[in-house]
N, C-alpha and C positions, 0 to 999 in steps of 0.2 A: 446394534449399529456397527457394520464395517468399514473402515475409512481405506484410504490407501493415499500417501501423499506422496509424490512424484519430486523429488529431491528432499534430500539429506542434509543441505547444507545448514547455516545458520538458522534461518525462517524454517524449513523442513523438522529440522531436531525440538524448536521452541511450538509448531505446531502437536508433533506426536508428545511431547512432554506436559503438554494444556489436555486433549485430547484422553491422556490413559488416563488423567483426573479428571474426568466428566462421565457421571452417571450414563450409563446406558450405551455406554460403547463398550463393544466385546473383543474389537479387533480393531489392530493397527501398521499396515503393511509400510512401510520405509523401504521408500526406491531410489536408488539411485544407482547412476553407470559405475560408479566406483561404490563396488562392494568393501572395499574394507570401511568406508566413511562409514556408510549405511550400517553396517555391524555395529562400528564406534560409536555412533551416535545413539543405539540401541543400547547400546551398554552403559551410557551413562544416564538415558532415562530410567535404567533399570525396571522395566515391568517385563511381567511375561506375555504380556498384552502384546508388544510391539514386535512384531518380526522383520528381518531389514532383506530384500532381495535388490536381486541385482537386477537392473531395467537400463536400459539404454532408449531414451525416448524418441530417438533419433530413428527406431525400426518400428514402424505402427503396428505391423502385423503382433508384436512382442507387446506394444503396449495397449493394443486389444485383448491380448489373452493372458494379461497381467491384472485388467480391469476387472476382471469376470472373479465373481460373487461378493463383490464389495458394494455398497448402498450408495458412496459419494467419493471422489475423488478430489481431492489438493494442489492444484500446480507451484510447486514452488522450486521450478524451473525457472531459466529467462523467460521471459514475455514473447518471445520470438515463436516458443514452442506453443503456446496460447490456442490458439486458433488450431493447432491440431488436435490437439488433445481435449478439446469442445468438439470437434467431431468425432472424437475416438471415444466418447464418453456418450454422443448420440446414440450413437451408431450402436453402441453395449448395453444403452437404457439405463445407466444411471447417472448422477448430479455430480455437479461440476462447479467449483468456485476457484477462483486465483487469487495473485499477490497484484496481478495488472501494471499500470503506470502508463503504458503507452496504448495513445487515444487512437493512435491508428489499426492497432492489433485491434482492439475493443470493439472498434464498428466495424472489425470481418468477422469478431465473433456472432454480432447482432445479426449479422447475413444469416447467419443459422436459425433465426428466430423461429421461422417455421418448420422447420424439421424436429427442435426442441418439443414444441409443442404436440406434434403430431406422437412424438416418441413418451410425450411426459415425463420428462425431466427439465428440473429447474437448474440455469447455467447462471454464476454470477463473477462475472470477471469482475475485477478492480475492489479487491475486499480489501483490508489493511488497515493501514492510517490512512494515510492520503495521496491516493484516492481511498475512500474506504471511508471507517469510523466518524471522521471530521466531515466527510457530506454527509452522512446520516445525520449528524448533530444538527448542519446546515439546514436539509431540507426536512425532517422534522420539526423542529425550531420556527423555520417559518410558516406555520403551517397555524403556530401558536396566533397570527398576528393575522388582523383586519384586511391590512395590506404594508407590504415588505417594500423597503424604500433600497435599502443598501444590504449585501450579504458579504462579510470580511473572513477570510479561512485563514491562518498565520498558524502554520507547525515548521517546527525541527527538530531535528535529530544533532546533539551536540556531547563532544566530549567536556567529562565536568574537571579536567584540567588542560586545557586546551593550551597548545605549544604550535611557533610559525613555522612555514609560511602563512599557510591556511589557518591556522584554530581548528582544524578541523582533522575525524578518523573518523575511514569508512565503518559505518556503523551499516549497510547491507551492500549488494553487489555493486560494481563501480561501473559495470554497464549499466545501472540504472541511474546512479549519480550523474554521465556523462547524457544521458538521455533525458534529464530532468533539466540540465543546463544547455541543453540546444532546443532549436527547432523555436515555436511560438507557445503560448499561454492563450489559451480557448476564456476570454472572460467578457461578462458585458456591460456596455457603457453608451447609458443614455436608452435604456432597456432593449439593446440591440447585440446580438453573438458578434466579436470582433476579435481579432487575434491581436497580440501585443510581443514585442520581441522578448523572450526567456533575459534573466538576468539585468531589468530594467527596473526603473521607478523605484530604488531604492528608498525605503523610508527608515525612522527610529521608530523601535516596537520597546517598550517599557516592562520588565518583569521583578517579582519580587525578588531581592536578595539570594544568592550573590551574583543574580545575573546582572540586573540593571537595565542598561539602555546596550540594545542588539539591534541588527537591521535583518532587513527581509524585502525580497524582491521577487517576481515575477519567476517560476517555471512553469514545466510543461507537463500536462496529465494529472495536474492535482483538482481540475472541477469534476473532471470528468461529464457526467450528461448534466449539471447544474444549468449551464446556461442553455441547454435545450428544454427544459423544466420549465427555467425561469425568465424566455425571453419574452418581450412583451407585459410583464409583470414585476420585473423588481429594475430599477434603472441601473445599479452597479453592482456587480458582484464579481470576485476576485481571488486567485488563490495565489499566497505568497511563500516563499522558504524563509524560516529565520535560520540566522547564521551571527556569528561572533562578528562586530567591526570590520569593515575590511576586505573581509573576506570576498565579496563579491567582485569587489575591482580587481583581487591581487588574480584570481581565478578565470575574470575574462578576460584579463589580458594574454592568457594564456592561447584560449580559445580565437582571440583574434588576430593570435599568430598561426591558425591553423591547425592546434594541435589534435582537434575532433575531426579534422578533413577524411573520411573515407577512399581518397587517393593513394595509390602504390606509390609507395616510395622504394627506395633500393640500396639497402647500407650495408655494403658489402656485396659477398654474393648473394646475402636474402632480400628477400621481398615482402614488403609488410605495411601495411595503411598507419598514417601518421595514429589513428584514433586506436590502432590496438598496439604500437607501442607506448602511447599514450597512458590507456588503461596497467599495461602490465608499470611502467614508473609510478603511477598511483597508487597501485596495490605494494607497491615496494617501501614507497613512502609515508601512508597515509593508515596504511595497515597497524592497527593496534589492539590492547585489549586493558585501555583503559578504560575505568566506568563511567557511563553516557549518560545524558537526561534528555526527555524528548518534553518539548513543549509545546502545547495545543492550544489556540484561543481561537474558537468561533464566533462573531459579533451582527447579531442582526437589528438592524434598526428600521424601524415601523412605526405604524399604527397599531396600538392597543386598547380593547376600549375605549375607545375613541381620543385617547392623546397620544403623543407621540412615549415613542419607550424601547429602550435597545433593550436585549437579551445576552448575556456573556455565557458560555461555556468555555470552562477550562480544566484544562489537565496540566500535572508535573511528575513526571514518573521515572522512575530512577531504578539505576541496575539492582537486578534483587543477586546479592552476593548468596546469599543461602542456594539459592541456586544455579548462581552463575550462568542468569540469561541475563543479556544487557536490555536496560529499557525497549530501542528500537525492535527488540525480538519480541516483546513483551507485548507492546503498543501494535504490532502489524500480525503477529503469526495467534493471539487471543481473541483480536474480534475477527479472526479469518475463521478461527475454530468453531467459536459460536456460532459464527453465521450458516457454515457447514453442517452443524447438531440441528439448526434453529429449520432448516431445508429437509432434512431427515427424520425429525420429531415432529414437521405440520405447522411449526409452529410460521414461518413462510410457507403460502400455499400455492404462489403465482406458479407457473409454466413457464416456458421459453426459458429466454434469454433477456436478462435486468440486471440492473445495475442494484449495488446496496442503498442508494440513496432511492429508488424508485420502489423495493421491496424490503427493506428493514426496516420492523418499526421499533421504538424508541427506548422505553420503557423497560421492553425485557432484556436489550442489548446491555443498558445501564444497571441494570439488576443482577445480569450474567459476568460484566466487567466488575462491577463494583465488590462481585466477592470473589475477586482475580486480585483485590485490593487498590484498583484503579480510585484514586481520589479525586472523580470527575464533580467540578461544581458550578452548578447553576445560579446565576446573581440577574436583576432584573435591575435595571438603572432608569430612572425618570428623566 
């Protein structure tokens, strides 16, 4: 099995480092525009497995004839490039999964649905955590149940000594951060698809020691196709971020001064939108490399057997210092990897273009993560 994954960065390096430790892969191309990262990154997975070239995804002609003889491809590029690189991976005949997050990319990838198919190749944007992993848990899970009354999705990505403004370090890119805190929240209510405003309905989420009591609110991209699944069929279902106290007010307030506005501004003689000098003070400030923990809680509540009976799934995973991947790399760029082996092995056999929650099934995902040493656990509540 040939892989090739299309950035280098964070997610890029923790995909090929999962990847040269999985049977049955022989090759592993690392791309990215910046050939020295791509080298670095090689060298400290150390295998002879992984080769790092230099790609600029920006030129398609270069990343059609960078595709060619590899079985599946990685995007762990921004979400921006998405949609071409699902047709550049059409267009070459081979498979195709992402990091995803944003729902609008997602449904121009789906445009391709027929072309996928006609080509035979399987395209699966929004792999990860969430979107990714956590609707897998979601819509398998209910699947367990008679009938599905409420579906609760609650992750985050948190540093485990968290210091203000925030509590918080970018633990993946801060255009995705900033894309996760605008726009609306795709969730349904009253068994109806409805949007909700990002960074709303703040609630208290309870975890063991020594987090406690955290809050979690409303972003954008984390059902992904859940409430097309589930409309007509489950009355509420919701995807929230958790975040340390706080955080969410001290963070919108930011935002309601503007600071995501995609507007030219002019400070000096340059010119620059409020939202990309925004990003660059974030990455200046927020930028760290202390150890993270990510936390998972799925909750579906139903009919079981004929009484009523919720379902917990959870996870707490924490930076593996042995090898200096922080949880979030662990938690998004592992079940990206398996999902890409699980596409190339048969073990997914759909065509087109699908989502993880519509084609991953359950069992082997848990079986694949759990000897990744993911302590994912299942509790059934009366």
């Amino acid at each position: 099995m040939n892989y090739i994954i299309l950035g280098s960065g964070l997610m890029g390096g923790a995909l090929a480092y999962d990847l040269v430790r999985s049977p049955g892969v022989t090759s592993v191309t690392l791309a990215d525009a910046d050939e020295g990262r791509a080298v670095e990154a090689a060298r400290r997975i150390g295998s002879d497995v992984v080769r790092p070239l230099r790609l600029d995804v920006e030129y398609y002609d270069d990343v059609l004839h960078a595709l060619e003889g590899h079985d599946c491809a990685i995007g762990a590029v921004s979400y921006r490039f998405n949609h071409m690189l699902t047709q550049a991976c059409i267009e070459t005949g081979i498979h195709f999964c992402d990091l995803g997050g944003n729902q609008d990319v997602v449904d121009r990838q789906r445009t391709l649905h027929d072309r996928a198919l006609e080509r035979g190749v399987t395209i699966v944007p929004n792999c990860g955590l969430a979107p990714g992993f956590a609707n897998v848990l979601a819509a398998r899970g209910a699947e367990r149940f008679e009938r599905v009354e409420e579906i609760k999705i609650r992750v985050g990505g948190l540093p485990q000594h968290p210091r203000p403004p925030f509590n918080y370090q970018l633990v993946f890119s801060v255009e995705g951060l900033v894309n996760e805190y605008t726009g609306d929240s795709v969730v349904l209510r009253d068994f109806k698809k409805t949007t909700l405003p990002t960074m709303s309905e703040i609630e208290a989420v309870e975890f063991p020691p020594p987090f406690g009591t955290l809050e979690a609110f409303h972003t954008s991209g984390g059902t992904s196709l859940l409430p097309d699944m589930f409309a007509g069929k489950v009355r509420t279902l919701d995807y929230k971020t958790i975040r340390y106290p706080g955080h969410c007010e001290r963070f919108r307030a930011l935002l309601d001064l503007g600071f995501a506005s995609s507007e030219p501004i002019s400070v000096g003689s340059s010119v620059m939108t409020a939202r990309e000098m925004f990003h660059e003070l974030l990455k200046r400030k927020l930028s760290g490399s202390d150890p993270d923990v990510v936390l998972v809680r799925v909750t579906i509540h139903g009919v079981q057997d004929g009484r009523a009976r919720s379902l917990v799934y959870s996870l707490i995973d924490s930076f593996d210092k042995n090898a200096n991947i922080s949880a979030m790399m662990r938690t998004t760029a592992y079940p990206t990897s398996v999902i890409a082996q699980f596409i190339v092995n048969g073990v997914i056999t759909q065509r087109g273009v699908t989502t993880p929650e519509q084609c991953v099934p359950l069992e082997p995902l848990l079986r694949e993560l759990r000897q990744r040493n993911f302590d994912i656990r299942e509790e059934w509540k009366d």
